[in-house]
N, C-alpha and C positions, 0 to 999 in steps of 0.2 A: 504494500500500500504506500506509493512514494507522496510526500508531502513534500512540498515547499518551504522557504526558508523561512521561518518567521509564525507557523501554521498554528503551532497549539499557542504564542503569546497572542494571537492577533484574534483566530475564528475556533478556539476550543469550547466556551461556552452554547456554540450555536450548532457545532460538531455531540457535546454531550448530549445534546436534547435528543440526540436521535438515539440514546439508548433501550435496545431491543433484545429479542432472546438470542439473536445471534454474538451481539458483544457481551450477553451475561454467558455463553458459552467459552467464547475468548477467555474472558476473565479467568472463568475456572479452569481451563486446560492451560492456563500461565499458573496460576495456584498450585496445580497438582503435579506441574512436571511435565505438558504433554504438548509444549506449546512455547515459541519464540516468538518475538514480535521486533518488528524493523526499528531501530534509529536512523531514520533519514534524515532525521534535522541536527545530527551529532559532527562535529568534525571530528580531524584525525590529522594534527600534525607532528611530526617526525623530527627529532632531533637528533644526526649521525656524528660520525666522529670523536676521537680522541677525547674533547675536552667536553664534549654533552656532559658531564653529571655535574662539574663545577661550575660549568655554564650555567645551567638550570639552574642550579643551587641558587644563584646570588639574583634569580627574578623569581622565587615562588616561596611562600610560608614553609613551606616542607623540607625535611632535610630530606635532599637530594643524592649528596655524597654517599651517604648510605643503603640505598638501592644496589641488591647485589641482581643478578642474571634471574628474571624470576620474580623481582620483586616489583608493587605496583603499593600508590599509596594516593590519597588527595591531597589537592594543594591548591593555594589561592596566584594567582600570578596578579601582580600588584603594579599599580603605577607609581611613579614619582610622590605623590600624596597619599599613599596606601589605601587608596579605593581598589576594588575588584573589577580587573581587567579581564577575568575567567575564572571557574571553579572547575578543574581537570582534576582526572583520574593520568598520576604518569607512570606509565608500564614498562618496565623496565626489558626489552629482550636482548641478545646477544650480539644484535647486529644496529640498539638504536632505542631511542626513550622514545614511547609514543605520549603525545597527550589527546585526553579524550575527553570532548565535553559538548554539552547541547547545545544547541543555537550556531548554527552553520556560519551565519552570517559573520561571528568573530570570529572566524579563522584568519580571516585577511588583517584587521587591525591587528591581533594577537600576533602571527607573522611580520608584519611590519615592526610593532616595539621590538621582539629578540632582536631580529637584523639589524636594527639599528646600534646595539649593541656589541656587534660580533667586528672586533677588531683584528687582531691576527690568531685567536682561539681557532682551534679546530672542529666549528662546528657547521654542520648542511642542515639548512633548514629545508621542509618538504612538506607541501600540504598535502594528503591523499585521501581529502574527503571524497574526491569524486570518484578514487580507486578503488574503494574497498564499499562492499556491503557489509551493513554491521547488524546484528539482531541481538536482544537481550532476555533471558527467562528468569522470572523471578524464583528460581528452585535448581538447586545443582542437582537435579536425578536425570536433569537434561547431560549433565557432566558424565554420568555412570553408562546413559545411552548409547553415547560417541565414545566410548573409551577411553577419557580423562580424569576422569574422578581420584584416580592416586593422587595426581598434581594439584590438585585443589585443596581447601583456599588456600589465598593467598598466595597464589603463583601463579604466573601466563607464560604462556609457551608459544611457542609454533607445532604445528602438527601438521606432518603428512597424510595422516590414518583415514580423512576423509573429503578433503582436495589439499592440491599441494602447497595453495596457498592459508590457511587458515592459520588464523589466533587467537586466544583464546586465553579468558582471564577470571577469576573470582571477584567480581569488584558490586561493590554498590549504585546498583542505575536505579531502580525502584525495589528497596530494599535489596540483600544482598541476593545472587542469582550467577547465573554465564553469560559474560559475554562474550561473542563471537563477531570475528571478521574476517571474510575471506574477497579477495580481489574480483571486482566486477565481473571479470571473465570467465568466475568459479562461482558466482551467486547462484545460479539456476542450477550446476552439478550442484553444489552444498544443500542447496533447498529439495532436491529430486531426492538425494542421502537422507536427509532428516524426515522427508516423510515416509520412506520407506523404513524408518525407526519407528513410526508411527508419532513422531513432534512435528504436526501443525505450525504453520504462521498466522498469527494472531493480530487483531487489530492494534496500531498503537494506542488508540481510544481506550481501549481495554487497560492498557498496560498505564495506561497516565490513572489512571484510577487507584490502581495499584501501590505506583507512586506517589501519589499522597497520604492515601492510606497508610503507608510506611514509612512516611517521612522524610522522604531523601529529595535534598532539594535541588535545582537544576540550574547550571548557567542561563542569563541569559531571559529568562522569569523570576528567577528568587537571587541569582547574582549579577551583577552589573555596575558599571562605573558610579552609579549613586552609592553601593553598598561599601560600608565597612566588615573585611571578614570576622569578626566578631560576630556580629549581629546576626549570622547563619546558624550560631551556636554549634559549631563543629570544631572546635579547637582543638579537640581532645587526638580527632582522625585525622586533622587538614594544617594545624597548626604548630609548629617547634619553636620553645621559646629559648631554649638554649642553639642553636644554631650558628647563633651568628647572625654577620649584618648582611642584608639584600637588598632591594629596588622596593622603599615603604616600608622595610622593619622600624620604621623612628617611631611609626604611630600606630604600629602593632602593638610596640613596647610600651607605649604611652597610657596605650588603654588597659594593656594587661596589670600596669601597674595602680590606676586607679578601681581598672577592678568592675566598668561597668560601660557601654554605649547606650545612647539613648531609646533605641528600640531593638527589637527583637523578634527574627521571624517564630511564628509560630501556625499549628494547622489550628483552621476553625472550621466547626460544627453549622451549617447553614438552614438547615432544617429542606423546607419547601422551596424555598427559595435559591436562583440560579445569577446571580449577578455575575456580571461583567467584570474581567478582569482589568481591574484598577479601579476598581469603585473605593468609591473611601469609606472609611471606619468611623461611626463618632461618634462620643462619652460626653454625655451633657452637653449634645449640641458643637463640642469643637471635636475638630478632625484629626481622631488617632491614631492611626491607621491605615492602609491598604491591600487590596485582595490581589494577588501576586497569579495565584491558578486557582483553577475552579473544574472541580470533575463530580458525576455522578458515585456514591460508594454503593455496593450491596451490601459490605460489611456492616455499614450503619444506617444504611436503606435510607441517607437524604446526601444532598449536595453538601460536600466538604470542600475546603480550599487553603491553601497557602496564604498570613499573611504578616506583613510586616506593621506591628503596633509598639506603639509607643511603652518603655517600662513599665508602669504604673500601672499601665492596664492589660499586661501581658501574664499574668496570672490563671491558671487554670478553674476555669467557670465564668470569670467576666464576660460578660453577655453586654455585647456592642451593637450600634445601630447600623445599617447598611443605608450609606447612601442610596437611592431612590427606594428603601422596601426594603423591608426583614431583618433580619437580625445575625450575628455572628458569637459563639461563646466559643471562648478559646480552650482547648482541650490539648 
């Protein structure tokens, strides 16, 4: 199901309303294992050469240096002002860091800051969003199906076993799950393989569902050059405070040390009601808030959503108004 760039920030509210038996099908064969679903809106660029891990190190929250062959971790990659320039997953394989993150559309500004950095280091940058097919399951039983599951979690590989190009990682896309990517020219073998396992392709509709559900937030909707990484409340997976200095550690540090930013993404509860993503939040008439994503759940049979609100009111139970209609409690 290929989407466009920009699909689920722009037309996902208008896209859920069409939930039907078939995307409650989707759903549960992602749930149970029997089922992948496409990232088409994810890029995928590539950092080669010698000096990739100390490169990286010094533009992303993450300790970098430490990624052996195998290993993958989150990271904020930061501007001059320590705003979030992207929220990547960097996988480490043997021939190269990939970074991996939603919203297609930064790939090219994200390429342009490294490059402009890269002085006589030994690093090649490479976009291959448009190379590779990528698909995500929320349940590693898809891992046992293809014959990875020793390597899992916590480890990506390459694999021959079921085209020659594939990769393959443990990471967190909507909740934890497998990702796969195998080079355009292998998507349809890989896809022929997987359903002859009897694992379906699933809607992404489905799978954004999912992902709220579970918490796991996405460049690009929930990160962005307005956001401080903090306020994703990931610090624990995406953030090294012993590290060292990088591009925006001054006001990493800043905040780590007062110990608090002014708001904080959290999911909310939406009952019947389907707003619009960016609708505002607001507590006695002023506005605390913003709805970041908005998906249909079955787990809690109403519209839930991503949002970023102010501290004070970021507390579990505060029940907020929804700009045009309805209501949000933060849970």
């Amino acid at each position: 199901m290929p989407m466009a760039a920009g699909f689920l920030t722009t037309n996902w509210p208008k896209v859920a309303a069409m939930w039907n038996e078939s995307l409650q099908a989707d759903y549960e064969s992602l749930l149970v294992g029997t089922a992948v679903a496409p990232l088409d809106d994810h890029f995928l660029i590539s950092l080669a050469g010698e000096d990739r891990h100390a490169f990286l190190h010094n533009f992303c929250t993450a300790d970098i240096k430490k990624l052996a062959v195998g290993d993958g971790c989150e990271a904020f990659v930061l501007n001059g002002k320590g705003k979030t320039m992207a929220f990547v997953h960097a996988l480490a394989f043997d021939d190269a860091i990939w970074l991996l993150g939603a919203d297609v559309t930064s790939a090219k500004p994200l390429m342009e800051h490294l490059d402009r950095y890269i002085i006589r280091e030994d690093v090649q940058l490479a976009d291959l969003s448009e190379s590779f097919s990528m698909f995500f399951g929320p349940s590693e039983k898809v891992a046992g199906l293809i014959g990875i599951k020793e390597l899992l979690p916590n480890k990506c590989r390459v694999s021959g076993e079921i085209v020659d190009s594939l990769r393959a990682a443990s990471i967190e896309v909507a909740g934890v799950g497998l990702w796969l990517a195998a080079q355009q020219d292998s998507a349809d073998e890989l896809i022929g393989k997987l359903d002859a396992l009897r694992v379906t392709i699933a809607s992404a509709v489905s799978l954004e569902s999912i992902r709220i559900e579970q918490g796991t937030p996405w460049s690009g909707t929930e990160a962005d050059e307005s956001n401080l990484p903090q306020e994703l409340q990931r610090d624990e997976k995406a953030i090294s405070f012993t590290k060292g200095c990088y591009l925006g550690q001054e006001t990493v540090a800043r905040l780590d040390a007062l110990g608090r930013v002014n708001q904080l993404l959290t999911r909310v509860q939406l009952g019947a009601e389907s707003p619009e993503a960016g609708a505002e939040l607001k507590a006695d008439d002023k506005v605390v808030g913003r709805v970041t994503s908005v998906a249909w759940s079955p787990k809690f049979n109403q519209w839930i959503g991503f949002a970023f609100v102010r501290r004070a009111q970021a507390s579990t139970g505060t029940v907020l108004q929804v700009a045009g209609g309805g209501t949000a409690t933060v849970c």
